[in-house]
Phi, psi and omega in degrees: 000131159319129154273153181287156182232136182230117192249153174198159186297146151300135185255038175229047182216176184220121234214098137207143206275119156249098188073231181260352152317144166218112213255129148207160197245121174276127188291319171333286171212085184011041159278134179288134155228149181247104134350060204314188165319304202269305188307324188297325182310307190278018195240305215267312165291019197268092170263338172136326184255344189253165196256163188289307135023282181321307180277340179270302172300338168269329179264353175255288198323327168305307166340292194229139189282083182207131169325137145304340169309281166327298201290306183273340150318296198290326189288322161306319188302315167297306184292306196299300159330307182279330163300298181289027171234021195025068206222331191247163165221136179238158177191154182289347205223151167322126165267109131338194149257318188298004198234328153316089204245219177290320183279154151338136184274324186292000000 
């Protein structure tokens, strides 16, 4: 059986939405990243509980004309970047908020 990859916002970040944009500032050490259409999506779903799987299909597929196959590669691709800019937290198991903490969840 597959495991699920589960993704959340970092709470050592500064997050706001322009148009279809998403501007987020890492507090750690103020880098900016700007979020495209498709990264926002998966930014405004990442709660912690739903597995990314999940979130690329109902919400990019729905969305946008792409395979799930395509879709969930790039969306791993994405998440796994932003984790390494400690702006995302990823894990094999659901985050709660009381299991969130400052460190990389993984």
């Amino acid at each position: 059986m597959k495991n699920h990859q589960y993704v959340t916002r970092s709470t050592a970040i500064a997050a706001r939405a322009l148009g279809d944009e998403t501007m987020v500032m890492s507090a750690t050490n103020s880098t900016l990243f700007t979020l495209d259409e498709v990264a926002s999506v998966i930014w405004a779903a990442a709660d912690g509980v739903t597995p990314l799987e999940e979130i690329v299909v109902n919400k990019i597929c729905a969305q946008y004309d792409i395979a799930p196959g395509t879709a969930l590669q790039d969306a791993q691709t994405l998440v796994e970047q932003l984790a390494g800019h400690g702006i995302l937290l990823l894990s094999d198991q659901p985050l709660v908020p009381s299991s969130v903490s400052r460190k990389e969840a993984r």
